[in-house]
Backbone of each chain as nested JSON, in Angstrom:
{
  "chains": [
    {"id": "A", "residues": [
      {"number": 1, "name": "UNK", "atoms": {"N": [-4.066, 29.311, -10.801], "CA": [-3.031, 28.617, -11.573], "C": [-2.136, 27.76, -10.657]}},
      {"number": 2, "name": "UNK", "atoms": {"N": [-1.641, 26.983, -11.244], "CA": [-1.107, 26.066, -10.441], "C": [0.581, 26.425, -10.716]}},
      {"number": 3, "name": "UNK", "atoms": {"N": [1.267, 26.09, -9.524], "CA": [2.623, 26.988, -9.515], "C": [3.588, 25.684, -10.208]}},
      {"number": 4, "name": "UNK", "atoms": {"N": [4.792, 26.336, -10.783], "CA": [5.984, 25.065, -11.212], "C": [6.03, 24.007, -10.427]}},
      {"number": 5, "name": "UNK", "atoms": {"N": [6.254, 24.123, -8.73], "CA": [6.783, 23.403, -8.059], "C": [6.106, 22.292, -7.628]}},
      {"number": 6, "name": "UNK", "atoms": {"N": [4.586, 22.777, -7.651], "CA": [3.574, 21.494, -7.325], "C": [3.527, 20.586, -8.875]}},
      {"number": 7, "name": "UNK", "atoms": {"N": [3.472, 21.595, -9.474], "CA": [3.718, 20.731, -11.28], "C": [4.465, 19.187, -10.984]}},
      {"number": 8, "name": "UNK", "atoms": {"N": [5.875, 20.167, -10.665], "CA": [7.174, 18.94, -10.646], "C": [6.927, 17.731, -9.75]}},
      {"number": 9, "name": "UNK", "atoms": {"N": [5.962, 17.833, -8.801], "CA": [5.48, 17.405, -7.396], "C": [4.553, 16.358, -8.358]}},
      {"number": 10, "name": "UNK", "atoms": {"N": [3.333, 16.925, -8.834], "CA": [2.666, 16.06, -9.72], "C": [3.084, 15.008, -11.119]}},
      {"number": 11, "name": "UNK", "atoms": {"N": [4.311, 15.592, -11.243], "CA": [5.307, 14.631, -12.624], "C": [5.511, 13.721, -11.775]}},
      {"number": 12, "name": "UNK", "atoms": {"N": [6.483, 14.081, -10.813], "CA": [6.752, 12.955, -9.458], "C": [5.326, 11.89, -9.458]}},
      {"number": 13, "name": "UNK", "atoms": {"N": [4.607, 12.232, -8.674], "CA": [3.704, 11.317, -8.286], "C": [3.102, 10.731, -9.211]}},
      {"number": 14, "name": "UNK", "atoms": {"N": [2.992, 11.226, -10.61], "CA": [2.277, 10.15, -11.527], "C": [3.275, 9.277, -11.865]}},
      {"number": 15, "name": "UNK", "atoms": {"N": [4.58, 9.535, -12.194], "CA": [5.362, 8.599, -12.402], "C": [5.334, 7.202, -11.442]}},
      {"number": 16, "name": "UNK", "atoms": {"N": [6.06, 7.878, -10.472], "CA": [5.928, 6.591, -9.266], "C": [4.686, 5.744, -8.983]}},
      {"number": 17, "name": "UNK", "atoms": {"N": [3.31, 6.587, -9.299], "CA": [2.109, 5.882, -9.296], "C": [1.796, 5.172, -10.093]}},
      {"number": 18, "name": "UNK", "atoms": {"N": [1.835, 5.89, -11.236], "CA": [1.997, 4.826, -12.836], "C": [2.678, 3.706, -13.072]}},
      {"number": 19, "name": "UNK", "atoms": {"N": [3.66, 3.763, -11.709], "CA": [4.923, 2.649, -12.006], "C": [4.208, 1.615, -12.134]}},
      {"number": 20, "name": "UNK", "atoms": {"N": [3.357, 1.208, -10.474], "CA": [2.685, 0.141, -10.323], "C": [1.707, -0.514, -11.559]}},
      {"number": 21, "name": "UNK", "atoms": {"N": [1.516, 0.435, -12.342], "CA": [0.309, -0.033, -13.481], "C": [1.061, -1.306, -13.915]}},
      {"number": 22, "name": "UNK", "atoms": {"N": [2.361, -1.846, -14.532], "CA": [2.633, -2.528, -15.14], "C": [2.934, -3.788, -14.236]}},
      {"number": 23, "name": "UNK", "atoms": {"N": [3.393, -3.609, -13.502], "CA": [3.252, -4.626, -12.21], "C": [1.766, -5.703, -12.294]}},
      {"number": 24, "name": "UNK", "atoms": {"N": [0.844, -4.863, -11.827], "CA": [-0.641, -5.041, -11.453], "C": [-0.726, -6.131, -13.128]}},
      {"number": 25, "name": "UNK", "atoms": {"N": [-0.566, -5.455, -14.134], "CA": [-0.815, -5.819, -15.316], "C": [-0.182, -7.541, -15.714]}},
      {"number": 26, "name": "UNK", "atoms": {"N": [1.117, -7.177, -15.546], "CA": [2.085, -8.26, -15.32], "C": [1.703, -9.627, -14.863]}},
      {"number": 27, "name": "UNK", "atoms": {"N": [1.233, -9.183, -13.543], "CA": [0.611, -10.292, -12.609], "C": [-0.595, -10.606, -12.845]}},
      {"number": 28, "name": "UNK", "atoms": {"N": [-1.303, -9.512, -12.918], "CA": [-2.731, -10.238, -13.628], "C": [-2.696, -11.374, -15.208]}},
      {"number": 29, "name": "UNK", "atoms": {"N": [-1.498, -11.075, -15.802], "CA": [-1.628, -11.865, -17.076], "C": [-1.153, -12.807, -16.907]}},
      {"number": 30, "name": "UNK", "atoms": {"N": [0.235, -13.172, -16.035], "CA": [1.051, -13.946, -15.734], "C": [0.459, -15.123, -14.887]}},
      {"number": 31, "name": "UNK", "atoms": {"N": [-0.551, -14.795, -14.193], "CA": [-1.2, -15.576, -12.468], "C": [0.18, -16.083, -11.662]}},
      {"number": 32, "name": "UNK", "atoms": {"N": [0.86, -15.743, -12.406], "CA": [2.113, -15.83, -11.391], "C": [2.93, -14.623, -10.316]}},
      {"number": 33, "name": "UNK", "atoms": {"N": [3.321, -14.522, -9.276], "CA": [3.334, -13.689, -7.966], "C": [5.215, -13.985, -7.153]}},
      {"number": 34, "name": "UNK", "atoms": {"N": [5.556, -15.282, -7.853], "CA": [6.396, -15.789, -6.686], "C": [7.538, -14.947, -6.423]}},
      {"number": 35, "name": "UNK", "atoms": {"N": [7.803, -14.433, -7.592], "CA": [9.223, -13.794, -7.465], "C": [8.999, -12.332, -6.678]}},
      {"number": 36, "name": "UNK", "atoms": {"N": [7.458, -11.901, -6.723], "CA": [7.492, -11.01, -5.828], "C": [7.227, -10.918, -4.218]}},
      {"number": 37, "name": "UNK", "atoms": {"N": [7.793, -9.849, -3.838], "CA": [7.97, -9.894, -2.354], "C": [6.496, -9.479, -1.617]}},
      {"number": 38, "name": "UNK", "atoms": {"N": [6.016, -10.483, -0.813], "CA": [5.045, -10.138, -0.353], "C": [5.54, -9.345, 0.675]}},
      {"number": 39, "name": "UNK", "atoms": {"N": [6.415, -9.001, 1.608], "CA": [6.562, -8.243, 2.6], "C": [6.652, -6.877, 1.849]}},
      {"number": 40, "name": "UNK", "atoms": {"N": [7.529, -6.745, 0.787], "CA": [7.499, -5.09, -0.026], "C": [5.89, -4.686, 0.402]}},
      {"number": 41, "name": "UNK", "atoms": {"N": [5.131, -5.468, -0.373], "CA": [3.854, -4.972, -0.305], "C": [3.012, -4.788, 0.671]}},
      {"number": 42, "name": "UNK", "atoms": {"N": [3.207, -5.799, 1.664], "CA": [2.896, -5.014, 3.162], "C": [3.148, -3.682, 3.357]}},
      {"number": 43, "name": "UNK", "atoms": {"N": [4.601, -3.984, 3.345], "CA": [5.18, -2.64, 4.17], "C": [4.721, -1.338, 3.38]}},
      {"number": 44, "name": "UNK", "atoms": {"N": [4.67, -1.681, 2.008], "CA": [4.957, -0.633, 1.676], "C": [2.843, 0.009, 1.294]}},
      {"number": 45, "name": "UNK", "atoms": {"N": [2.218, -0.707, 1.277], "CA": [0.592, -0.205, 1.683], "C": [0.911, 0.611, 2.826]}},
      {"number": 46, "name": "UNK", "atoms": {"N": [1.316, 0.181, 4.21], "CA": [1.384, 0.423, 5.559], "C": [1.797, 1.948, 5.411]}},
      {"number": 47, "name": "UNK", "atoms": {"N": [3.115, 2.366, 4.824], "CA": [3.86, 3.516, 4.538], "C": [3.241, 4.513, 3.619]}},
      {"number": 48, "name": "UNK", "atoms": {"N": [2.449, 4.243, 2.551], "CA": [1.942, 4.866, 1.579], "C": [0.585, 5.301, 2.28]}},
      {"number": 49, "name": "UNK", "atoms": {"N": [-0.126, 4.562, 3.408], "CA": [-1.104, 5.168, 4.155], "C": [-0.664, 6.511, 4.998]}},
      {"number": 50, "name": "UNK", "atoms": {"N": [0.691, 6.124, 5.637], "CA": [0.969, 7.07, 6.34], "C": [1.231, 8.418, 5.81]}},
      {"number": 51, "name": "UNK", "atoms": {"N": [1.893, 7.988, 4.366], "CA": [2.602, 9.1, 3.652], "C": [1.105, 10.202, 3.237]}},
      {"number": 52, "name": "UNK", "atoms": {"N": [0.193, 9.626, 2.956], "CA": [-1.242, 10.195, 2.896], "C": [-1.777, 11.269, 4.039]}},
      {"number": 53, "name": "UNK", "atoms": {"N": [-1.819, 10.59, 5.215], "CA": [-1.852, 12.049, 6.287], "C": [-1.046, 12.787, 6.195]}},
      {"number": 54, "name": "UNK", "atoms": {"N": [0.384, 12.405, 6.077], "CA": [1.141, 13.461, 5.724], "C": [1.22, 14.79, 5.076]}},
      {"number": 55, "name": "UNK", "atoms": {"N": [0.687, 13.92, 3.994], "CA": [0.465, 14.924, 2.927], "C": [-0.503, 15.741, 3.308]}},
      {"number": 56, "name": "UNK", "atoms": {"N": [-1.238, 15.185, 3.98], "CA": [-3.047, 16.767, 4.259], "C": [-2.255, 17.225, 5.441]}},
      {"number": 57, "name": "UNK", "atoms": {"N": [-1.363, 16.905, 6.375], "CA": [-0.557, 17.437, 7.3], "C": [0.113, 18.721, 7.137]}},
      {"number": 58, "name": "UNK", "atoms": {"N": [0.601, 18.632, 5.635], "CA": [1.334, 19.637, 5.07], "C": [1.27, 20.184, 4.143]}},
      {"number": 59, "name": "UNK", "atoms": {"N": [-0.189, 19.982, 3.957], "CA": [-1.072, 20.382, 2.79], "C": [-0.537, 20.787, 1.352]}},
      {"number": 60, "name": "UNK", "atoms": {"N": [0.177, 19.715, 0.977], "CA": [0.491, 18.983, -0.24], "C": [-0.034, 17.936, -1.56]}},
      {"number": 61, "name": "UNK", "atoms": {"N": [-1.087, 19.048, -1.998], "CA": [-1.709, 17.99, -3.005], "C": [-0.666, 16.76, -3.753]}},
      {"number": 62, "name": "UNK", "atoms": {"N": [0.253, 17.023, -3.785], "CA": [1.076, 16.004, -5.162], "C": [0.979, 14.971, -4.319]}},
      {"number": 63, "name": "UNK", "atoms": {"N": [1.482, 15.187, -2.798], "CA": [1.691, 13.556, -1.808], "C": [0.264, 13.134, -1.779]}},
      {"number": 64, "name": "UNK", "atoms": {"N": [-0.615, 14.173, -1.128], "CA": [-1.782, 13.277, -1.098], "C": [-2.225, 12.864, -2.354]}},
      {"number": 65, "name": "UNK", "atoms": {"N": [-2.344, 13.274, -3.39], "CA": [-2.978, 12.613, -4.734], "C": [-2.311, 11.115, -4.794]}},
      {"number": 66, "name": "UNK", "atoms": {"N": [-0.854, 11.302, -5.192], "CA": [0.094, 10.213, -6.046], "C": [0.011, 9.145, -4.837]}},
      {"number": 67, "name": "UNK", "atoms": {"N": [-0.246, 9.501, -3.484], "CA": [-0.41, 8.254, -2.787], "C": [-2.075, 7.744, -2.634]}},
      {"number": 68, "name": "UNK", "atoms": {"N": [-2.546, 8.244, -2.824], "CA": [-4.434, 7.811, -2.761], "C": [-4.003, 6.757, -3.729]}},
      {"number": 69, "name": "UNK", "atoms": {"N": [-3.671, 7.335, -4.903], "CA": [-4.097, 5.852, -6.369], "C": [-2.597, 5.151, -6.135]}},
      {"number": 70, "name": "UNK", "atoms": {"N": [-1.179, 5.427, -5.53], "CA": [-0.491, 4.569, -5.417], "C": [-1.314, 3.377, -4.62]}},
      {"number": 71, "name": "UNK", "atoms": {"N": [-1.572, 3.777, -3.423], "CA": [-2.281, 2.811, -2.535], "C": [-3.239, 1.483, -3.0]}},
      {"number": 72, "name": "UNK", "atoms": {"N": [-3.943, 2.135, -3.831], "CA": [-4.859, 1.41, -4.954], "C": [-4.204, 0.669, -5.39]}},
      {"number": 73, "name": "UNK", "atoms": {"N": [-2.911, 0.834, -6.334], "CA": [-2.454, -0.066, -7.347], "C": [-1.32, -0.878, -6.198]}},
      {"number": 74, "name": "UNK", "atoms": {"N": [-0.957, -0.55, -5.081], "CA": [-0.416, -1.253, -4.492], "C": [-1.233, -2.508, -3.104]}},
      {"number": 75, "name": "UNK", "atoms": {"N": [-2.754, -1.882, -3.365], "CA": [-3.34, -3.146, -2.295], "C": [-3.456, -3.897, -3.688]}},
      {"number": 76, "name": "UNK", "atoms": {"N": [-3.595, -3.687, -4.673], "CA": [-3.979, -4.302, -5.757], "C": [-3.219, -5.806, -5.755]}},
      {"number": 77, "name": "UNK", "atoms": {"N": [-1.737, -5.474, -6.152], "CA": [-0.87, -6.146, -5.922], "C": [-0.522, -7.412, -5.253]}},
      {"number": 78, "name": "UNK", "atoms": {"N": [-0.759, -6.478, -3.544], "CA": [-0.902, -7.175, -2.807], "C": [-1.75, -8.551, -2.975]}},
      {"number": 79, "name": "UNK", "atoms": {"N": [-3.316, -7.993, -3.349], "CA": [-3.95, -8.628, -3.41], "C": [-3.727, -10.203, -4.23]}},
      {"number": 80, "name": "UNK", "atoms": {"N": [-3.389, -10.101, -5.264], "CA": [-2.511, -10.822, -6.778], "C": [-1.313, -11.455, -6.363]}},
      {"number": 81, "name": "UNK", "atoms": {"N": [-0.384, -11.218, -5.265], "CA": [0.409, -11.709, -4.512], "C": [-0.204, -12.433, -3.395]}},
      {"number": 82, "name": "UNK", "atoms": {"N": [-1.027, -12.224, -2.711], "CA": [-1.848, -13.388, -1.812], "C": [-2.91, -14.437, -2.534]}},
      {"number": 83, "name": "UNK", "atoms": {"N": [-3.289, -14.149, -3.683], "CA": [-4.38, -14.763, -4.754], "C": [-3.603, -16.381, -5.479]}},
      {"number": 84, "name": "UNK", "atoms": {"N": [-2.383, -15.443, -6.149], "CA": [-1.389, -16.123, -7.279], "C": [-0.028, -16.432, -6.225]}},
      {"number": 85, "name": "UNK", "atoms": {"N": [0.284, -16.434, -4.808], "CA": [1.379, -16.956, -4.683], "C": [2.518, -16.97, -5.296]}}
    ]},
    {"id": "B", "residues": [
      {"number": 1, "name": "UNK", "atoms": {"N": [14.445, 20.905, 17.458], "CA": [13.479, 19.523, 18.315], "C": [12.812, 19.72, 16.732]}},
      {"number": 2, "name": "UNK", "atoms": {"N": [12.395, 17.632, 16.38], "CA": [11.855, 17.841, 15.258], "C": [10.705, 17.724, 16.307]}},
      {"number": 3, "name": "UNK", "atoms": {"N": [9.739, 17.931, 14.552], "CA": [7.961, 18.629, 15.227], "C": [7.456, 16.961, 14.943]}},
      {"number": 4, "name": "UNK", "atoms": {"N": [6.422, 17.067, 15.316], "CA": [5.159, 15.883, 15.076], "C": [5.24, 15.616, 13.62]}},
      {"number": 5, "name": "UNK", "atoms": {"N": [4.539, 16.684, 12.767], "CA": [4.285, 16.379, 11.362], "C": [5.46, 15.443, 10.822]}},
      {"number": 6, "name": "UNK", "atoms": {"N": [6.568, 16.211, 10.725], "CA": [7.916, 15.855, 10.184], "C": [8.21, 14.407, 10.768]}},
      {"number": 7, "name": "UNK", "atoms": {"N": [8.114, 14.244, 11.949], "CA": [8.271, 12.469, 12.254], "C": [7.543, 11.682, 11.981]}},
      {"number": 8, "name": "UNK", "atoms": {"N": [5.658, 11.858, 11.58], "CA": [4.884, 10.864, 10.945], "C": [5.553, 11.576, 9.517]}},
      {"number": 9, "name": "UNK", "atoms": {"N": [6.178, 12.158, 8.612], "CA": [6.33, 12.07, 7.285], "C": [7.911, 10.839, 7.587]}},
      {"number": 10, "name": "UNK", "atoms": {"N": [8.537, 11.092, 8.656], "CA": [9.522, 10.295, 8.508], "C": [9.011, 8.664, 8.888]}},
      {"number": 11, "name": "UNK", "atoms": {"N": [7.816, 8.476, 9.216], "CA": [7.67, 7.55, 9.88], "C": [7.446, 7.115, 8.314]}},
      {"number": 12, "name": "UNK", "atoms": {"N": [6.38, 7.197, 7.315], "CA": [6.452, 6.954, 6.305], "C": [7.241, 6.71, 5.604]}},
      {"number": 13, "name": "UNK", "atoms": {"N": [7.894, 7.82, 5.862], "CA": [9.394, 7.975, 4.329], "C": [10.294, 6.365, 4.7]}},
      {"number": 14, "name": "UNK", "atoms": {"N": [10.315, 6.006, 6.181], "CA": [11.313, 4.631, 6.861], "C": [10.25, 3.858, 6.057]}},
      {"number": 15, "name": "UNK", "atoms": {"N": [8.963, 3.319, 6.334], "CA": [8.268, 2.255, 6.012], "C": [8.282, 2.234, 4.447]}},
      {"number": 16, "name": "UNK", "atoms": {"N": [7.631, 3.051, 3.458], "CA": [8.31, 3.239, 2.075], "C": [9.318, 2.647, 1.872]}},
      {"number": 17, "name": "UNK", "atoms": {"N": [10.315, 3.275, 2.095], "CA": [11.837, 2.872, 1.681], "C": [12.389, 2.041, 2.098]}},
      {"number": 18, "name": "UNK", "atoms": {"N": [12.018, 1.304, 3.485], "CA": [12.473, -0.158, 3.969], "C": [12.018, -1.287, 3.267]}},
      {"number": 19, "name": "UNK", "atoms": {"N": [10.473, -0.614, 2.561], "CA": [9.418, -1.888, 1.675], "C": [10.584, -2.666, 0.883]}},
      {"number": 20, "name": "UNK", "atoms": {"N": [11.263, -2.14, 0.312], "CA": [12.027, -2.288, -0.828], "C": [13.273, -3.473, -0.33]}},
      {"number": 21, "name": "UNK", "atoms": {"N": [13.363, -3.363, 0.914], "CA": [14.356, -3.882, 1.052], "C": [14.205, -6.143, 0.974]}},
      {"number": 22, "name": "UNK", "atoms": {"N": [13.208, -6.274, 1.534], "CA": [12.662, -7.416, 1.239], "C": [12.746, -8.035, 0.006]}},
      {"number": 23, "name": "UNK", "atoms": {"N": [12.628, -7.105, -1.424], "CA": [12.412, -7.228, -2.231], "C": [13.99, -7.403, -2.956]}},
      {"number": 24, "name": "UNK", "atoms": {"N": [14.427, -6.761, -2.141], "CA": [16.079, -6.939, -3.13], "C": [17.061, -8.372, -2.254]}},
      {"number": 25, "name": "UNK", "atoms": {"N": [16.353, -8.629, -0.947], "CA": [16.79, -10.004, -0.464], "C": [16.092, -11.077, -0.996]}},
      {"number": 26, "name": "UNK", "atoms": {"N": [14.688, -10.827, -1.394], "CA": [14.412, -11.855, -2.226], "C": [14.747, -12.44, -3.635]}},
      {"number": 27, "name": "UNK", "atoms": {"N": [15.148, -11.416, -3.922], "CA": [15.585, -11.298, -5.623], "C": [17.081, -11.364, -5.494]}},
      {"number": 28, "name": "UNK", "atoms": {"N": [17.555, -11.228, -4.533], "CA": [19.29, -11.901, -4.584], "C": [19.409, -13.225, -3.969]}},
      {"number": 29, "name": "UNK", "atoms": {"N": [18.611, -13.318, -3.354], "CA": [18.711, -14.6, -2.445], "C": [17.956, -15.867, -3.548]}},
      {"number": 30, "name": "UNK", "atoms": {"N": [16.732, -15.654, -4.316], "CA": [16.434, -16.448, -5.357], "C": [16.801, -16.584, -6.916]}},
      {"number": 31, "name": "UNK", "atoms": {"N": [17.234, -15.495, -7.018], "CA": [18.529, -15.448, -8.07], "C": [17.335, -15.246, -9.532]}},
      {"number": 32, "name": "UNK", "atoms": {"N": [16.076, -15.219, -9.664], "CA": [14.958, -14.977, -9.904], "C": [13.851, -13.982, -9.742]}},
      {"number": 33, "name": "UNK", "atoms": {"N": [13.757, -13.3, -10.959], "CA": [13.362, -12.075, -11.361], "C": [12.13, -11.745, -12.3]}},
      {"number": 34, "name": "UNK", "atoms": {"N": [11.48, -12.926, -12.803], "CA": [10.709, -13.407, -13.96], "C": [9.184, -12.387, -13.672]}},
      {"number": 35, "name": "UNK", "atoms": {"N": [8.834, -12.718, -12.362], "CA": [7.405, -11.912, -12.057], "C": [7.413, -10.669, -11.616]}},
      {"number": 36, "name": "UNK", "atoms": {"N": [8.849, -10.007, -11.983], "CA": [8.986, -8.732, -11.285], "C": [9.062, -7.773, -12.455]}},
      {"number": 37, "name": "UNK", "atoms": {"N": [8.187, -6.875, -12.788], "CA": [7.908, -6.008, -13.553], "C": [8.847, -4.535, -13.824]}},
      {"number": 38, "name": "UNK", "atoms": {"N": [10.017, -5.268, -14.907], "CA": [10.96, -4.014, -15.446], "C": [10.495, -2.797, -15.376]}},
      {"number": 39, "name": "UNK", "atoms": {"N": [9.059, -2.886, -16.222], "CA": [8.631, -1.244, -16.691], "C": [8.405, -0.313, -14.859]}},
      {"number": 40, "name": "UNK", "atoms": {"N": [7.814, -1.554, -14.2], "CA": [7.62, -0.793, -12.796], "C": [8.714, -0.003, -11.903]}},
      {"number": 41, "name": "UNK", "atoms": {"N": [9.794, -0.697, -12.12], "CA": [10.991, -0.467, -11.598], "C": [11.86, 0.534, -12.522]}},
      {"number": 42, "name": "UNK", "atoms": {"N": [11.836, 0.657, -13.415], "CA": [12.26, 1.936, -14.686], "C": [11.586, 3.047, -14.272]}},
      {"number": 43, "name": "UNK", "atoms": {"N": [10.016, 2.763, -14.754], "CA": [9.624, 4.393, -14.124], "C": [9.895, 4.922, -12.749]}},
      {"number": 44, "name": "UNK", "atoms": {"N": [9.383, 3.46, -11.533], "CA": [9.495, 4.367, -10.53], "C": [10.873, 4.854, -9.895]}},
      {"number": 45, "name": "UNK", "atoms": {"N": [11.976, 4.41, -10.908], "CA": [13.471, 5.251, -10.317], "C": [13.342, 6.583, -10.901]}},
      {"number": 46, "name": "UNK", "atoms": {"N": [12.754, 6.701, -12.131], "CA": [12.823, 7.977, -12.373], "C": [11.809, 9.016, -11.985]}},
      {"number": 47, "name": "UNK", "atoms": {"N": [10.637, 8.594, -11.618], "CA": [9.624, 9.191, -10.77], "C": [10.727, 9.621, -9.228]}},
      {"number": 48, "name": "UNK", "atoms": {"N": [11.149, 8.683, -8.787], "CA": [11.84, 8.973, -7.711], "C": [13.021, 9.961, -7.529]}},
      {"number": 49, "name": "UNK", "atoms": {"N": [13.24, 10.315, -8.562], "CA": [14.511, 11.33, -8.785], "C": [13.683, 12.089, -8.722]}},
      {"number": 50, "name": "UNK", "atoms": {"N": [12.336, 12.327, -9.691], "CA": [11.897, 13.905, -9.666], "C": [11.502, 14.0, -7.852]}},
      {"number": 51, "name": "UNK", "atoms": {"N": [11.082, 13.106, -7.091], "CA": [10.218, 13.187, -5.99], "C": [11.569, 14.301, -5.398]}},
      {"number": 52, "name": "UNK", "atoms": {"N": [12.831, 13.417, -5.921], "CA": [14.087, 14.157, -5.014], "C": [14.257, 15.795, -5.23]}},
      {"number": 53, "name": "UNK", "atoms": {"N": [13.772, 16.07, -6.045], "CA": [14.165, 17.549, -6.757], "C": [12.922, 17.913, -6.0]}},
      {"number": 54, "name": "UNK", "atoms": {"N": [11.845, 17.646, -5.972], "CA": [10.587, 18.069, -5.272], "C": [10.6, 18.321, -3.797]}},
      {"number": 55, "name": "UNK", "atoms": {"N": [11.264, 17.336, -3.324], "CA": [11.436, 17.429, -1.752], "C": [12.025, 18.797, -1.552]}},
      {"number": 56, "name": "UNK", "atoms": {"N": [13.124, 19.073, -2.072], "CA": [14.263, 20.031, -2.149], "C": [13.336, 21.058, -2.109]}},
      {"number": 57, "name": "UNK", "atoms": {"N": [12.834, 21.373, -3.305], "CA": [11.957, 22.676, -3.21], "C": [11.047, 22.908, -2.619]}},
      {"number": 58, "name": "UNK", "atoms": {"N": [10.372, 21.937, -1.808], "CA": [9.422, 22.422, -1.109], "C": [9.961, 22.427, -0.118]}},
      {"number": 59, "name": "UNK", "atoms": {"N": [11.312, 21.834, 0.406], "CA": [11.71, 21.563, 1.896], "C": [11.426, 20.94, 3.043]}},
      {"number": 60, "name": "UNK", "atoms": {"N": [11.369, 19.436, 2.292], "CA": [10.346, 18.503, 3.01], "C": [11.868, 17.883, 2.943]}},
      {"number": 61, "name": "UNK", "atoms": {"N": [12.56, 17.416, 4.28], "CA": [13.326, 16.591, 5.161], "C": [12.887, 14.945, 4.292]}},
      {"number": 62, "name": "UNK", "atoms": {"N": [11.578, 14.814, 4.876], "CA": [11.496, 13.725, 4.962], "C": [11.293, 13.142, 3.479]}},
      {"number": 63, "name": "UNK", "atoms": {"N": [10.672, 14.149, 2.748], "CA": [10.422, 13.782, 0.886], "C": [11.879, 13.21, 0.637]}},
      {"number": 64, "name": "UNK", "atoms": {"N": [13.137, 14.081, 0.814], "CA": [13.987, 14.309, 0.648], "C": [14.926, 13.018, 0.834]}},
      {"number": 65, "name": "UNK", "atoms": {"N": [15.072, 12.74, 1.803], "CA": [15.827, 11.834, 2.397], "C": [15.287, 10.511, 2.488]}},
      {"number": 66, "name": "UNK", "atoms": {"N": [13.666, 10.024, 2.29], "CA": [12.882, 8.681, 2.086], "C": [13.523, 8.479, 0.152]}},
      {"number": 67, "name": "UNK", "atoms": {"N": [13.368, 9.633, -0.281], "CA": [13.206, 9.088, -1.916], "C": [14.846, 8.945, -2.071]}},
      {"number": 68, "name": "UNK", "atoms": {"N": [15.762, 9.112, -1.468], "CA": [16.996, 9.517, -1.814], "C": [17.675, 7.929, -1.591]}},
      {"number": 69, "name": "UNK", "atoms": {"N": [16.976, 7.009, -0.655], "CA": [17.135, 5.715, -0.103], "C": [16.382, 5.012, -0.126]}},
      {"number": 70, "name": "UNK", "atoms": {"N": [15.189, 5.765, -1.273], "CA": [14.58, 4.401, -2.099], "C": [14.992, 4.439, -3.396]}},
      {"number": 71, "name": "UNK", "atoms": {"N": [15.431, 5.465, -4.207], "CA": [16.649, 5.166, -4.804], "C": [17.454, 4.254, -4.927]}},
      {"number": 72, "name": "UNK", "atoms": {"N": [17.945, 4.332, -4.164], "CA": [19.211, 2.932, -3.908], "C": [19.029, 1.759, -3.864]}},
      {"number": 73, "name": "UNK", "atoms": {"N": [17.774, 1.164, -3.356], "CA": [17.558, 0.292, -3.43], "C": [16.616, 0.077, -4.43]}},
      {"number": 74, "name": "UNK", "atoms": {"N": [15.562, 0.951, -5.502], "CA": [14.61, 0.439, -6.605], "C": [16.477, 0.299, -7.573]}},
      {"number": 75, "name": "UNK", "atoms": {"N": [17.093, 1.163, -7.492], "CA": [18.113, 0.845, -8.786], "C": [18.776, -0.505, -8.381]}},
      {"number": 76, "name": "UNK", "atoms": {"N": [18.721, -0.376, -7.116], "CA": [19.181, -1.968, -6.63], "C": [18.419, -2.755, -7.852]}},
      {"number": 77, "name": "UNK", "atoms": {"N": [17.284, -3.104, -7.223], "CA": [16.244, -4.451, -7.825], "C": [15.911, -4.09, -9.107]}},
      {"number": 78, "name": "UNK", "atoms": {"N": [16.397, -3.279, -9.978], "CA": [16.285, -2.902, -11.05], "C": [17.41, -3.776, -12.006]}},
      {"number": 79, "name": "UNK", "atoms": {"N": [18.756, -3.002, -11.276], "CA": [19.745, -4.109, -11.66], "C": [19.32, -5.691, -11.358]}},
      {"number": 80, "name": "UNK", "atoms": {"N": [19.418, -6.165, -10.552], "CA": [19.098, -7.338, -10.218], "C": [17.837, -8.065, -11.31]}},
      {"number": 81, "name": "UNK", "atoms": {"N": [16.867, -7.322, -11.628], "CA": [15.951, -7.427, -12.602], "C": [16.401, -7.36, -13.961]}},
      {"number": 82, "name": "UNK", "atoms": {"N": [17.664, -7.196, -14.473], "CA": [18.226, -6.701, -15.454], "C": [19.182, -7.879, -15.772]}},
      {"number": 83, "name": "UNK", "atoms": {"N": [20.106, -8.334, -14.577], "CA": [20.773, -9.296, -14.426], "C": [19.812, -10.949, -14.447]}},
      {"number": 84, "name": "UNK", "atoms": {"N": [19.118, -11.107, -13.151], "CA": [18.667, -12.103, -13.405], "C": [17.427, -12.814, -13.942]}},
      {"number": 85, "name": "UNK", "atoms": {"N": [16.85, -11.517, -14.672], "CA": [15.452, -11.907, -15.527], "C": [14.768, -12.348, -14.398]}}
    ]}
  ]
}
């Protein structure tokens, strides 16, 4: 069974992961990018990799999960921000 | 003496939470908000509160104190997203 605290851990991470869905969505419909920050999205791929070892560091499923598919929806981004300018 | 683990989670938790900061100089400095996705910035403040309650209980420093000062700045660009469309 899975305990409360990783629960709350997993509410966490889908939220914040889910965030990006509408973003990704946004921009894909829009082909427009400008108002977003391409450096956010650098940095923040760069950090969300790190936050990933972390997580098997401290053997924390919620970090490692919610950052694997954050990562996803945030090279995504990226990507749509270097594409659409 | 902090340990290894705890400084690559902080090394993360800085790169994360600095991402953001680009993003709220761009969006004050262009006064323009149009391609920046409300729903993304709604959930992930409140994803980010739970991350805060999560850190706490598991006793992760770095959960703790990265989400607590990305906080501040997603409600930043949230407002700003609110204000200048």
């Amino acid at each position: 069974m899975i305990d409360s605290i990783t629960l709350l851990g997993l509410v966490g991470g889908t939220l914040t992961t889910v965030s990006f869905v509408p973003q990704v969505v946004k921009t894909w419909r829009s082909r427009s990018a400008k108002d977003v920050s391409l450096w956010m999205f650098l940095i923040l791929s760069l950090g969300i990799v790190i936050w990933i070892i972390y997580g098997f560091l401290i053997d924390s499923f919620p970090v490692i999960a919610a950052n694997i598919v954050s990562f996803i929806l945030v090279f995504a981004i990226l990507m749509l921000k270097i594409v659409f300018r």
